[in-house]
N, C-alpha and C positions, 0 to 999 in steps of 0.2 A: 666544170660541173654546172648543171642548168640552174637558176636563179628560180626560177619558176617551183615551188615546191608544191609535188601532186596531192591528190586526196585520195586517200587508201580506200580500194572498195573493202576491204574488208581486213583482218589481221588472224592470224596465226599464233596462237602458245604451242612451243612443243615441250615436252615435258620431257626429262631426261631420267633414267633409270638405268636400273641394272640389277643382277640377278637374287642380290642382298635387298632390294627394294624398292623390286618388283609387287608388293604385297599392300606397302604406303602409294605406290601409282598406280593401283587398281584403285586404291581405298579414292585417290584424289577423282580418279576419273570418277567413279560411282557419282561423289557429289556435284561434281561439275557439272554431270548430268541430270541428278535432280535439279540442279537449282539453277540453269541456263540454257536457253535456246543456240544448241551451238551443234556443231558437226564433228564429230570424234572419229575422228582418223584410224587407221590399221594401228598394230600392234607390231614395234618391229625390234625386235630380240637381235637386233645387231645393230652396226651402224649404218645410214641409210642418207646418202648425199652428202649433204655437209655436214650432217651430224654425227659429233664425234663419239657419239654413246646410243646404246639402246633408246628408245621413242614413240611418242603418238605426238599426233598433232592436235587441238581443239583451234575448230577454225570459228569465228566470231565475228557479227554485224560489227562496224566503226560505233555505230547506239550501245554497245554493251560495254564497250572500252572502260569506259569511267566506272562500271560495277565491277565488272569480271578480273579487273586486272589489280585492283587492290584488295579483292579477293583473293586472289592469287597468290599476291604475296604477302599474308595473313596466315594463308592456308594450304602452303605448300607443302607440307610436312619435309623438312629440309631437303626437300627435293630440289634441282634446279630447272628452272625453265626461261627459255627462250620466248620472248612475244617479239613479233615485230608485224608490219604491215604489206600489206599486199598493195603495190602500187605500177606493180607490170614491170618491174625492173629488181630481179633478182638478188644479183650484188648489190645495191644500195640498200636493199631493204635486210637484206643479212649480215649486213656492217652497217652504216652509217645510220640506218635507221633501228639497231638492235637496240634493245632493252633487254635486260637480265634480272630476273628476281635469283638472289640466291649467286651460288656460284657462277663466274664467267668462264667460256671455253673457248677454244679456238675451234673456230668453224673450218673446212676443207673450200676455201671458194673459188679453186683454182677453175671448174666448169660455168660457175656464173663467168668470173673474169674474162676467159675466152670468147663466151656468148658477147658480153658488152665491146673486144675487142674487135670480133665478126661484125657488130651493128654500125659501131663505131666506120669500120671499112668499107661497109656496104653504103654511109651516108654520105664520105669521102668520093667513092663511086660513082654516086647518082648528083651530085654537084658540078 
């Protein structure tokens, strides 16, 4: 693993739901969107990548980190949700760099892992 640790342009909360409470993760987004400059993702009534449940994403400046995310987990309405960061490397930032308010889940990361396994091959390649 690289020693070098990146700086996130940016971080992701996904919020997880489902069809019992669905009602509490409209109520969070509402707030979320008054009270922060952030990017509120689709709405996805299934599961969608690695995510093992129903989802939105609210995507966030690294500047809002220190407000929004202990916000978050204040004000989840025992929701669970995923934060982690965006540093151009998929699998790491959906394991190693995951954080969880609330319940943990097991993510699907078997398409990042092959993504890193391809870069991984292509860098072997070019050497």
């Amino acid at each position: 693993m690289d020693t070098k640790t990146p700086t996130p342009e940016g971080f992701h909360a996904h919020v997880y739901y489902d069809d019992a409470t669905k009602a509490d993760a409209e109520a969070l987004r509402a707030e979320i969107d008054a009270r922060y400059d952030v990017v509120l993702g689709r709405w996805h009534d299934k599961p969608v990548g690695p995510h093992p449940f129903w989802s939105y994403q609210v995507a966030f400046a690294p500047a809002l980190f220190g407000d929004i995310v202990p916000w978050l987990s204040m004000n989840r309405r025992d929701l669970t949700i995923l934060v982690h960061p965006e540093t151009g490397d998929d699998l790491i930032d959906h394991s190693d760099y995951a954080m969880w308010l609330g319940d943990s889940a097991t993510l699907d990361l078997k398409r990042f892992r092959e993504r890193a396994a391809e870069r991984a091959a292509k860098q072997v390649g070019q050497s």
